[in-house]
C-alpha positions in Angstrom: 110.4 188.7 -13.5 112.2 190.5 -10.3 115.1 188.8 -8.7 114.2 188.3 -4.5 116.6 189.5 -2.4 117.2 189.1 1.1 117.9 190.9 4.2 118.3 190.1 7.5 118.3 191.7 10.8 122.0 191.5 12.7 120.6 190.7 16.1 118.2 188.2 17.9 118.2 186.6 14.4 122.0 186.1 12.7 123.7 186.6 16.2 122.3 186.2 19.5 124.3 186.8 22.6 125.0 184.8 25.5 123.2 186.9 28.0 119.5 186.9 28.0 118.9 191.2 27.4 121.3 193.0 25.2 121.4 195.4 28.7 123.0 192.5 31.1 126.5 192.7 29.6 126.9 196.4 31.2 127.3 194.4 34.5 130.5 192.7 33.2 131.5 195.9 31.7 131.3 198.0 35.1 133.1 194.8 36.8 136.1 195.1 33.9 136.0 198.9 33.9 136.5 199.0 37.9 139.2 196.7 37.5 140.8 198.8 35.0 140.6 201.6 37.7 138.4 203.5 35.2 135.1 204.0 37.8 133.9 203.2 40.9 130.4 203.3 39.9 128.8 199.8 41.3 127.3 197.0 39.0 123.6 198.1 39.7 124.5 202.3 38.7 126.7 201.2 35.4 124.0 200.4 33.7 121.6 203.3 34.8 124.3 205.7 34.2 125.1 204.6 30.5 121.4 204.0 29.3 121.0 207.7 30.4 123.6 209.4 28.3 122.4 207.3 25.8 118.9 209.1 25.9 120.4 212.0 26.3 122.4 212.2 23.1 120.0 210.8 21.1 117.2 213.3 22.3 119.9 215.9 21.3 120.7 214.3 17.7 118.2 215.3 14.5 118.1 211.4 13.5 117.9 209.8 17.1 121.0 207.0 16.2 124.5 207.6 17.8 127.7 205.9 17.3 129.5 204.1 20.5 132.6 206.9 19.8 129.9 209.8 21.0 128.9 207.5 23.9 132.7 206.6 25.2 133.1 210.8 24.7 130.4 211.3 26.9 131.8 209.1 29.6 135.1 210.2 29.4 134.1 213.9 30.5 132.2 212.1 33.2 134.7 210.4 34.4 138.0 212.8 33.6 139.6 209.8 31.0 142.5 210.7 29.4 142.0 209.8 25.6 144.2 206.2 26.2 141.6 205.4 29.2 138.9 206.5 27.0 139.7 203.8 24.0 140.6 201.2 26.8 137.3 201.4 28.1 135.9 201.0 24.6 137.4 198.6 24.0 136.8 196.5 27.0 132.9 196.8 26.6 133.5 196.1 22.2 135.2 192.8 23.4 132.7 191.6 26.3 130.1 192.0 23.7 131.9 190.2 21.0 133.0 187.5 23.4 129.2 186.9 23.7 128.2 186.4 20.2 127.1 183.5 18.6 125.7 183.1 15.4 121.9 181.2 15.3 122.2 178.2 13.7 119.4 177.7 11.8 119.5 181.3 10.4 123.2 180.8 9.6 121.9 177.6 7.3 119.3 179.7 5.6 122.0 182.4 4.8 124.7 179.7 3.6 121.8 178.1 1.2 121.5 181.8 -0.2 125.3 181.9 -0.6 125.7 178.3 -2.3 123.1 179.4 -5.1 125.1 182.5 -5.9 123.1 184.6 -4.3 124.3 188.0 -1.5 122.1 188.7 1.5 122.0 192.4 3.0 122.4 192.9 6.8 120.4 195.9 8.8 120.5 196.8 12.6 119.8 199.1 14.5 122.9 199.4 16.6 125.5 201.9 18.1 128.8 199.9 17.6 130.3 200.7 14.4 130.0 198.6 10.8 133.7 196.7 11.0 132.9 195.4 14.0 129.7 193.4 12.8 131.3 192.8 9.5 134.6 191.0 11.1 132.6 188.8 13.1 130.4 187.5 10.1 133.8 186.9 8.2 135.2 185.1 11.0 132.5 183.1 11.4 132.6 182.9 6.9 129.0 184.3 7.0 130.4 186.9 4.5 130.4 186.5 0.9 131.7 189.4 -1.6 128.8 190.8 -2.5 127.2 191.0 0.8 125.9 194.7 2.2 125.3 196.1 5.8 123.7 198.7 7.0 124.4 199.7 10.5 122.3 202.8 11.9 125.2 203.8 13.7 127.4 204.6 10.6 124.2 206.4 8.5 122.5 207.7 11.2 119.4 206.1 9.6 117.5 203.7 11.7 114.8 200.6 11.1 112.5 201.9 13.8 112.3 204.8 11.5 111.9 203.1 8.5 114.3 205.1 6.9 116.9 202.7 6.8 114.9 200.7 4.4 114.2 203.3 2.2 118.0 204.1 2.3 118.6 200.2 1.4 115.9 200.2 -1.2 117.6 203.5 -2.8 121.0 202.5 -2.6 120.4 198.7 -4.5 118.0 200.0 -6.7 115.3 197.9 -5.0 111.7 198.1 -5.5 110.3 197.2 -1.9 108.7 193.9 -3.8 112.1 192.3 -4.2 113.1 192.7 -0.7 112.2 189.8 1.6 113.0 191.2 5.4 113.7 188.4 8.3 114.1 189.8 11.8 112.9 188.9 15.6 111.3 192.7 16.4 107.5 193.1 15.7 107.7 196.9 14.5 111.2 197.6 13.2 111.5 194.4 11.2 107.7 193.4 10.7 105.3 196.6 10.8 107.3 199.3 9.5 108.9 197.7 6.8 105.8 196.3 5.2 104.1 199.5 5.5 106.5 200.3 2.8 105.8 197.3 0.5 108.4 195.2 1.8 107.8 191.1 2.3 109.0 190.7 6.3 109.2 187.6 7.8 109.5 187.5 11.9 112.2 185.6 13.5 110.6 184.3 16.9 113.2 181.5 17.9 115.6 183.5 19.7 112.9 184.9 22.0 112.7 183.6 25.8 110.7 180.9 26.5 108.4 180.6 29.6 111.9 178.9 31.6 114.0 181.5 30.3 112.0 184.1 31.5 111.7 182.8 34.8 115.3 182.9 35.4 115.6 186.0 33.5 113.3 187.7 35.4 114.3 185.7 38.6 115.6 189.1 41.2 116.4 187.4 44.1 119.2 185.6 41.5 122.4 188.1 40.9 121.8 189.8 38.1 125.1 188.2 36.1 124.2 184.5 36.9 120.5 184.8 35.8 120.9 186.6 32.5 123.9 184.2 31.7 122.1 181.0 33.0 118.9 182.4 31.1 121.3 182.8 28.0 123.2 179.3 27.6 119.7 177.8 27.9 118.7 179.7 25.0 121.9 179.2 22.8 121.7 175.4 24.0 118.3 175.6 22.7 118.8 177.0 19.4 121.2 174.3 19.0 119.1 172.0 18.5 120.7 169.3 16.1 117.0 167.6 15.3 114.1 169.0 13.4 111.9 166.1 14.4 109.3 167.7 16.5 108.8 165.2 19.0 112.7 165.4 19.5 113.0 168.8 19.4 110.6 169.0 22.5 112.8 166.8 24.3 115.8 168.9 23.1 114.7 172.2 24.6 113.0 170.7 27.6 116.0 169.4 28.1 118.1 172.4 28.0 115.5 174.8 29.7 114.9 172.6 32.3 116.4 169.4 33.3 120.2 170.7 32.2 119.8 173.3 35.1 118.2 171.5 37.8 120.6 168.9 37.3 123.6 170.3 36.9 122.6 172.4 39.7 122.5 169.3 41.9 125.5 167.2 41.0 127.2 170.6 41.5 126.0 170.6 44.9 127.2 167.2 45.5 130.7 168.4 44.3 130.6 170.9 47.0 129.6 169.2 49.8 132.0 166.1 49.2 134.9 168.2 49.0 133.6 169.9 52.3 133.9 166.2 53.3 137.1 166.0 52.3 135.6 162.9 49.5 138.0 161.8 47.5 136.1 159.4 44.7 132.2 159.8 43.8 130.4 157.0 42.9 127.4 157.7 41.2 124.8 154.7 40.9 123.3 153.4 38.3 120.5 154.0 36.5 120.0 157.2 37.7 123.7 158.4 38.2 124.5 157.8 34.1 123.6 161.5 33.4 124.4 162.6 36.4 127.9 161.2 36.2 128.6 162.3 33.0 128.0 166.1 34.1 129.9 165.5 37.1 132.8 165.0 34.6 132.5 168.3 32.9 132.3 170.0 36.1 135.4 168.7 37.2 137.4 169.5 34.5 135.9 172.7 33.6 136.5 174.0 36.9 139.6 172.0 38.6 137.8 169.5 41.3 140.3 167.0 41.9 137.4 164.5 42.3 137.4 160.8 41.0 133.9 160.3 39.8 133.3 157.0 38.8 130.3 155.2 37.8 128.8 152.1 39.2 126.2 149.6 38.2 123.9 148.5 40.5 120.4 148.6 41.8 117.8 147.6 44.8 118.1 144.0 43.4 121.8 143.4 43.0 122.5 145.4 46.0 120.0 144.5 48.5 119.6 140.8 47.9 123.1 140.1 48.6 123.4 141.9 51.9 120.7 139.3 53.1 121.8 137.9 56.2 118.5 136.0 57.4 115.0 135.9 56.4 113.6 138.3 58.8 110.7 141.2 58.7 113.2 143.5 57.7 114.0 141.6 54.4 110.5 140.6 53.8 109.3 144.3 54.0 111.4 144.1 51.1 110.9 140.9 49.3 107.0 141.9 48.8 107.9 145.7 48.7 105.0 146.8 46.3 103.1 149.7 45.1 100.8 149.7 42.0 101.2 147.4 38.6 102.0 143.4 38.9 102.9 141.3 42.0 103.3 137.7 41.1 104.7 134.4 42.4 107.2 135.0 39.4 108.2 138.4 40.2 108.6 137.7 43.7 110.8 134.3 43.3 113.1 136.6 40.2 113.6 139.2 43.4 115.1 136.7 45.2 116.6 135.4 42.3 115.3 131.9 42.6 113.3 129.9 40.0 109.9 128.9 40.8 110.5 125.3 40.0 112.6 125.0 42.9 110.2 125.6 45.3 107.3 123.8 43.0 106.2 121.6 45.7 105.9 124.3 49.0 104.1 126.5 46.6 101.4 123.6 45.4 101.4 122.5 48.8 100.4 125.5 50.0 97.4 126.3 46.9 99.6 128.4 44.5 99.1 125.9 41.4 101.5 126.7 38.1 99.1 127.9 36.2 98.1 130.9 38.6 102.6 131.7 39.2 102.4 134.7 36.7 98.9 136.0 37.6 98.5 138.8 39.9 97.9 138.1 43.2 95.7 139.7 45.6 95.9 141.3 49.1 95.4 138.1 50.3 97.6 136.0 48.4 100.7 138.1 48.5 100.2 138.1 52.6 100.0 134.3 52.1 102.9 133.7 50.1 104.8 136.0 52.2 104.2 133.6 55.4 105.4 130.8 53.2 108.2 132.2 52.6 109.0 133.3 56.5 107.9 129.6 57.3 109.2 126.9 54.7 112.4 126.2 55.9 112.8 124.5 52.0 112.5 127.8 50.6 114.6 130.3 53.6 117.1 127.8 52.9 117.0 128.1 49.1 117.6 132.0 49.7 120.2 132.3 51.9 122.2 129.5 49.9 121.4 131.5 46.5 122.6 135.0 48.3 126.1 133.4 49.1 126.5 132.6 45.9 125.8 136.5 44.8 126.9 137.9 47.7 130.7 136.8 46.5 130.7 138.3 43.2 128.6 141.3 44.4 131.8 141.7 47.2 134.2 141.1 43.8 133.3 144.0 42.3 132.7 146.1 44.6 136.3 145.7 45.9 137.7 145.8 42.2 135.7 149.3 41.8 137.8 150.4 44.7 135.9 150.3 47.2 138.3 148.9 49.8 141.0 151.6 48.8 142.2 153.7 51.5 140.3 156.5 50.2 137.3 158.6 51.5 134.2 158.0 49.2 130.3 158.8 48.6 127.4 158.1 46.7 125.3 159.8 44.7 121.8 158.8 43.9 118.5 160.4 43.3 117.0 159.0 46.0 114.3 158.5 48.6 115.0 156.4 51.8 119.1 155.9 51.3 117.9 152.0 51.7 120.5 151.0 48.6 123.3 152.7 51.2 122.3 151.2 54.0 122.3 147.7 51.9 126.1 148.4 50.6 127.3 149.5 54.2 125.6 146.1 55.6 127.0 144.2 53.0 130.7 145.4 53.4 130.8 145.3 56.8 128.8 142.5 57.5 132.0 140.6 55.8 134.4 143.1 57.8 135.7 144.5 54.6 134.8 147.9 55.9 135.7 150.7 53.7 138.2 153.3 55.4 135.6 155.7 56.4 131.7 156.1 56.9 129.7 156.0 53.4 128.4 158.9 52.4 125.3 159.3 50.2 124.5 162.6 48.3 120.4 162.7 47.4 118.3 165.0 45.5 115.7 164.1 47.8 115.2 162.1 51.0 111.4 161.4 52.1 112.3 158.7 54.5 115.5 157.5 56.2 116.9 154.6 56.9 118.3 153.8 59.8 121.8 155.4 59.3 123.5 158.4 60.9 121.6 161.1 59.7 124.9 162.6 59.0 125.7 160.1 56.2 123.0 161.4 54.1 122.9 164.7 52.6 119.8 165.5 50.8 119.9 168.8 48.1 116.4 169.7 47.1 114.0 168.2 49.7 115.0 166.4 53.1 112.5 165.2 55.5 114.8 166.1 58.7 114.2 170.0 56.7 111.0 169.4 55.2 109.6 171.9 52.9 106.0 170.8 52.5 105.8 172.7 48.3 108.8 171.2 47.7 107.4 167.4 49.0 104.9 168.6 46.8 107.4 168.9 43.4 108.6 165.8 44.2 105.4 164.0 45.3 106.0 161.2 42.1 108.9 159.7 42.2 108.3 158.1 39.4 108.7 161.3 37.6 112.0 161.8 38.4 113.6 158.3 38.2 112.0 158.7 34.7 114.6 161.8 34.0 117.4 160.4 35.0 116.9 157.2 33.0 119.9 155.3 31.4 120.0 154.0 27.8 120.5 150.5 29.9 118.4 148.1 31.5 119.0 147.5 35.5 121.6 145.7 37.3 120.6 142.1 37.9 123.3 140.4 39.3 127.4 140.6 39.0 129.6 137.7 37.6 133.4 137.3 36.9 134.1 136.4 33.7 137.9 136.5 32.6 139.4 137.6 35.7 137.1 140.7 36.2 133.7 140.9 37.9 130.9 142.2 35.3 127.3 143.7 35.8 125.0 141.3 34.3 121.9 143.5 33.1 118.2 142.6 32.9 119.2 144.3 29.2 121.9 145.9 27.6 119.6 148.2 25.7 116.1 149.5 27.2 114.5 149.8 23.8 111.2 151.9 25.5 113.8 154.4 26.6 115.8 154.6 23.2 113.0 154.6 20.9 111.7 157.7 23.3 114.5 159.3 22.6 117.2 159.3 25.4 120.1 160.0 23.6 118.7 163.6 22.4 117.8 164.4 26.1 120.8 163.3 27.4 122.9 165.5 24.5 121.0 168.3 25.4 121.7 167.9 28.8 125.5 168.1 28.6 125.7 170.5 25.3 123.9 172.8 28.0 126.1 172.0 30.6 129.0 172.5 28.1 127.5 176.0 26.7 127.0 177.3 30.8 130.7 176.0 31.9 132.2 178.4 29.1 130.2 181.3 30.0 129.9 181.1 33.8 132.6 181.1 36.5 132.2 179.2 39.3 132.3 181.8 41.9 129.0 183.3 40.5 127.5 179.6 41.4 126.1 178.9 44.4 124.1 176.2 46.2 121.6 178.8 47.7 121.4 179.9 43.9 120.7 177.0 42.6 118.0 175.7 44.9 116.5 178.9 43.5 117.1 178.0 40.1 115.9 174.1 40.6 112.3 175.4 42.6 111.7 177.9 39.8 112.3 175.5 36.7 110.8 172.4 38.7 107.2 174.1 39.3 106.3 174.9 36.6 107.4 172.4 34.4 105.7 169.5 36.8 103.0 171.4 37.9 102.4 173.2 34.6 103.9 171.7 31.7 102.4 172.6 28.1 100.5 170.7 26.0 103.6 169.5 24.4 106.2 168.7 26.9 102.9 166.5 28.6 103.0 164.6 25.3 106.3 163.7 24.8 107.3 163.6 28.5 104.0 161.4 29.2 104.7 158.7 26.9 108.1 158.3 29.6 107.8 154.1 30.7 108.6 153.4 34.0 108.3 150.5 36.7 107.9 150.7 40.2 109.0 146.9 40.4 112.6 146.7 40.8 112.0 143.3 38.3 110.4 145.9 35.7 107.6 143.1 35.1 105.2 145.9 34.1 105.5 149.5 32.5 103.6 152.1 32.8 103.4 155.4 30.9 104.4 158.6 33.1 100.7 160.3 31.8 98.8 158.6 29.6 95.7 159.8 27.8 93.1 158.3 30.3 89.5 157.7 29.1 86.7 157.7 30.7 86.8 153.8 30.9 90.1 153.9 32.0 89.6 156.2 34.8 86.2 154.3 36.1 88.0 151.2 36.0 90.9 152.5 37.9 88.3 154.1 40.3 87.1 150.5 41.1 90.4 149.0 41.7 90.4 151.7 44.8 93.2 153.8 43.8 92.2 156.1 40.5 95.0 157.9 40.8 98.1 156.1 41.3 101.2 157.3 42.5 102.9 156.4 39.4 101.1 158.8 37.1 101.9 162.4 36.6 98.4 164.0 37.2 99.4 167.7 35.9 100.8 165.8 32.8 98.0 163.6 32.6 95.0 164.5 29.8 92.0 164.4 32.2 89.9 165.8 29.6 87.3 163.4 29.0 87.5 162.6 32.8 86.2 165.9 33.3 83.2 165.4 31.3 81.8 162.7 33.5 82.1 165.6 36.7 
């Protein structure tokens, strides 16, 4: 019986590089080369000018390969180099591309299994640079065994594309083309031509840009260096993947492709615009700001903001209730706030953080019996209780006594976070109205402990505003003073979003000081729905990408305007087109629209037929909860 051996293509399936086309690195090349004083050729004629004399000396060669030696010659009578200016500028563009190598993990795994049973691999490409170079990188990275063999076109002249390379493999290890088993990511020189010979190929797809990756790629409004580079860490990041889990690994490269962009893009933003500000200390709120904050972090170190970001627990309920001052329309609007799912006498009495019992007899007085507290209530009903509430002096009373009593320990730890500190400050939220603002500003003022400037909040999106200065609220991706109607459009469910930004905690109920410091109590210290989804691998993804991008990307190729571009491309058509796939995994997202979270609901459930008539009778068969281009309408379809 034969012995297997196996070989593997060099790039796009043992290395891949950090910029999205092999081609992009010229751009960095002309920029290093002009620094060097070696051309004045721009960024957008570099690349033009070397592809050409790369045609032309292959047209002119019998076996179509060249070496990177006749390429740098070539140039140098171009460009009158002296032979020291000539090696310099080969070795500037040798070292950009090393500098952008990585290895792929899972093919490095496969190679090490071959290694730990004893066994050599062969490496072929097709590829100018010469056969050390690729060699010292694989023994740097101890992907090189003794034993191992590679074939580089560049150094016999003989290519893949060709298929003569493989014949010269097959000759030189006294292989029959049945023992070789081929692995590489190009359809014809590592697939069809090779098994035209006899050879068992295998393609290598994974390094290949997905449908996000292209996008930016391909994106030419973006600067040709920050697309291909952007493009490129989502991919590594991607590849990276530490789970094999498939429902996990959706949420690992979603993660990367999409949400580590947008978001980084916008907490990058808010970076910016509080340092235009001249904002000392960020505070970003929780639930939605535990991500958020932690990329914040790695911005500011990677690239020197002298930025105290700081994260702090709170919520509509332990923010707003306290600021209370009276029982008036305002705070009723509030109080009864409600979209879709459940509004009891319950939920409304843990709002206001009162127990039913203590209001027992204005409640049965008024035909809201026990046994009817934890039902739903109707139109009717919640307009009813709502008037009790504005007209029992028992229960007004009851409130405002109960929201001293937070309203001190909400003030405690606000002012142990810092917030009275002679320091300028802002907030960072996702958004909608700024109504959790305007609640902090009321309550801190309200008790004259006004902080030493205007608050600031920093949005991803503003649909409404409160009534603040419209200067104290900065919105990044949609603002309703700017609207943007296909924008309003991406970001129609909130819902959605809140759902991607979600914390591996439950919300902030109340605060309490317990040895000397003031606490968050939360409605739970773990969300199980959220954990059991899988929020750690999306939120690991999110800063291994953030990580991957800071290495490879200076800040002066970032921009706001660029990123808005980057955050409309990614954010379309992932929420107006996601795959089968992400719509799965992404779907079975819980969230709440009560700030009580008495009921969950699934971001797109599989809706039957039932489901859908029943939700057409309740008046409302889409609610704003669900994500409809996420949502299997399939068998809704067949009742059309």
């Amino acid at each position: 019986m034969f012995q297997k051996v196996f070989s593997f293509d060099v790039f796009d399936t043992v290395i891949v590089r950090v910029w999205a086309r092999p081609t992009d690195l010229f751009v960095q090349v002309a920029d290093e080369l002009a620094k060097a004083g070696l051309i004045t050729t721009t960024q957008e004629q570099w690349p033009k000018i070397k592809t050409n004399i790369e045609r032309e000396l292959r047209s002119k060669n019998r076996t179509k390969e060249i070496h990177i030696d006749s390429i740098y010659n070539a140039l140098a009578l171009r460009y009158n180099w002296s032979s020291t200016e000539r090696e310099l500028a080969l070795q500037i563009e040798t070292e950009i591309e090393k500098k952008g190598w990585n290895l792929v993990p899972s093919t490095k795994k496969y190679i090490q299994e071959i290694h730990q049973s004893g066994n050599n691999v062969i490496y072929i490409s097709d590829m100018y640079l010469p056969e050390i170079t690729i060699r010292s990188f694989f023994e740097e990275k101890d992907l090189w065994r003794e034993g191992d063999i590679l074939y580089v076109s560049s150094s016999t002249g003989l290519t893949k594309k060709t298929g003569s390379l493989f014949d010269f493999c097959l000759k030189e290890q006294g292989l029959s083309p049945k023992q070789l088993n081929h692995m590489g990511d190009n359809v014809i020189s590592d697939v069809l031509v090779p098994k035209r010979s006899g050879i068992n190929t295998c393609q290598y797809t994974d390094t290949q840009l997905t449908r996000y990756e292209k996008r930016i790629a391909e994106h030419t409004s973006l600067p040709l260096k920050l697309r291909s580079l952007l493009s490129g860490s989502c991919r590594l990041n991607r590849l990276n993947s530490p789970y094999t889990d498939p429902h996990q690994l959706v949420i690992w490269q979603t993660a990367s492709d999409v949400m580590g962009p947008v978001f980084f893009s916008f907490v990058y933003w808010c970076i910016v615009e509080a340092k235009k500000r001249n904002i000392e200390r960020l505070y970003f709120i929780a639930r939605d700001g535990q991500i958020l904050h932690k990329i914040a972090i790695l911005i500011c170190k990677a690239w020197g903001y002298k930025i105290d970001c700081r994260y702090l627990y709170g919520s509509r309920q332990a923010i707003k209730f306290p600021s209370i001052k009276k029982l008036d329309a305002y705070e009723l609007d509030w109080i009864f706030q409600f979209k879709e799912g459940s509004l009891s006498v319950d939920s409304v009495c843990e709002r206001v953080n009162i127990s039913p019992l203590k209001i027992r007899d204005a409640l049965v007085r008024n035909g809201f019996s026990q046994d009817i507290w934890g039902m739903e209530l109707t139109i009717s009903e919640r307009d009813k209780l709502r008037k009790i509430f504005q007209d029992e002096q028992e229960i007004s009373s009851l409130i405002l006594a109960t929201v001293q009593s937070y309203r001190e320990s909400a003030l405690g730890y606000f002012s142990q976070e810092g917030m009275l500190d002679e320091i300028s400050y802002g907030f960072v939220d996702l958004g909608w109205t700024g109504s959790v603002l305007k609640a902090l500003g009321d309550l801190l003022k309200g008790e004259r402990l006004q902080p030493n400037k205007e608050i600031q909040g920093f949005y991803f999106a503003l649909k409404q505003r409160v009534d603040l200065p419209s200067e104290s609220l900065a919105a990044y991706y949609y603002d309703n003073l700017n609207p943007k109607f296909k924008r309003l459009l991406v970001c129609q469910s909130s819902e959605l979003f809140e759902a991607l930004v979600a914390a591996d905690h439950g919300s902030t109920v109340k605060y309490e000081k317990q040895n000397e410091r003031y606490i968050p109590i939360l409605r739970n210290s773990e969300k199980k729905e959220i954990l059991d989804w899988g929020i750690h691998a999306y939120q690991k993804s999110i800063l291994s990408f953030s990580n991957i991008l800071l290495l490879n990307v200076e800040e002066n190729l970032f921009s706001s305007y660029d990123s808005l571009t980057i955050s409309d491309s990614l954010l379309n058509l992932f929420v107006k087109s996601p795959s089968r796939l992400e719509s799965e995994v992404f779907g079975q997202l819980q969230h709440s629209q009560d700030m009580v979270e008495a009921q969950l609901f699934y971001l797109a459930p599989k809706l039957s037929a039932k489901d859908f008539l029943y939700l057409l009778v309740q008046g409302n068969p889409f609610p704003s909860y669900l994500w409809i281009n996420g949502t299997d309408l399939s068998s809704i379809k067949q009742l059309a």
